[in-house]
N, C-alpha and C positions, 0 to 999 in steps of 0.2 A: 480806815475810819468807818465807823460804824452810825447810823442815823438814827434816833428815836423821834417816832413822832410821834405828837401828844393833840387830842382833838380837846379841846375847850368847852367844855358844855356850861359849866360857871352854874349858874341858876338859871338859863335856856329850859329846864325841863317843868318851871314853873310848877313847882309844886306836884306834877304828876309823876307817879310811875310809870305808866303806858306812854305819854312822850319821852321820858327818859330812857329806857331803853329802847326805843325808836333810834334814839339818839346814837346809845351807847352801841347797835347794830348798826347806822350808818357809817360811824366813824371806825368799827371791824370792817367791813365792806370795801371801805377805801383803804384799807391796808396802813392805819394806825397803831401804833405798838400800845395804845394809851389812853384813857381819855380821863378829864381834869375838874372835879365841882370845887365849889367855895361850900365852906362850913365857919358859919358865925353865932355867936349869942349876942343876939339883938338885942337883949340888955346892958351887954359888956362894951359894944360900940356904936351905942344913940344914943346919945341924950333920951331921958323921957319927956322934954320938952317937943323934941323931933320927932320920938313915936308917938306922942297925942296929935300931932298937929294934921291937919286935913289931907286925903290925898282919895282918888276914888281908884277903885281899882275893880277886879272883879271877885276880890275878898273881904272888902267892906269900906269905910270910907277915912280911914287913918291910916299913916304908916304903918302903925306896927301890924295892922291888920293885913298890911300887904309886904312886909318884910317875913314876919308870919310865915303867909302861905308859902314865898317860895322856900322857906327853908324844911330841908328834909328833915325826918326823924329817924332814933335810932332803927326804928325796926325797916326805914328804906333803905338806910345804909346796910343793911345785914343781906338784904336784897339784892340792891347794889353789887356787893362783895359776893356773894353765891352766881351770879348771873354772867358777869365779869369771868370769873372762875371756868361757868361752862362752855363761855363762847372761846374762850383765851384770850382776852387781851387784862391789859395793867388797867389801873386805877387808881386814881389818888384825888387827896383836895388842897386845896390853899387854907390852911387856917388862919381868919382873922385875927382870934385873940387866944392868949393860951387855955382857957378853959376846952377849946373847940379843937386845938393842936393836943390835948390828953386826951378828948374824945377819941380825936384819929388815930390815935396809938391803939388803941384796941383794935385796929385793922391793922 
């Protein structure tokens, strides 16, 4: 029987690249096969009654302003995917909604 293991990073990398591969080397370090983000469009799953409504963060003071930040963009996912590549380990995400599972398909 064979074990994979997968490290969790979700949105832990808060919008950075530099804590995210922090991230993405500690959980090479410990001898993970893997490590796992979430990709959503916050359009497709909030209400925009939810993203107007107040929330402070260190993005600004709405949800959407801080659902926003921690979501990655294409050109960190290409990052991501190149970085992944040199150190060797897997990569993948959870997709919330299907627009974001066709995104992931280019990976």
């Amino acid at each position: 029987m064979a074990i994979f293991i997968t490290a969790e990073i979700g949105i832990n990398h808060n919008g950075d690249m530099d804590i995210c591969k922090n991230l993405i080397d500690v959980a090479a370090d410990a001898g993970c096969n893997a490590v796992k983000f979430q990709k959503r469009d916050i359009d497709e799953v909030y209400t925009q009654e939810f993203l107007n409504s107040a929330r402070e963060s260190p993005w600004g003071t709405t949800q959407r302003a801080q659902k926003e930040g921690l979501e990655l963009k294409q050109k960190d996912y290409e990052e991501i995917d190149i970085y992944c590549k040199k150190i060797n380990i897997e990569w993948f995400a959870s997709a919330w909604d299907v627009e974001s599972l066709k995104f992931l398909d280019n990976f």
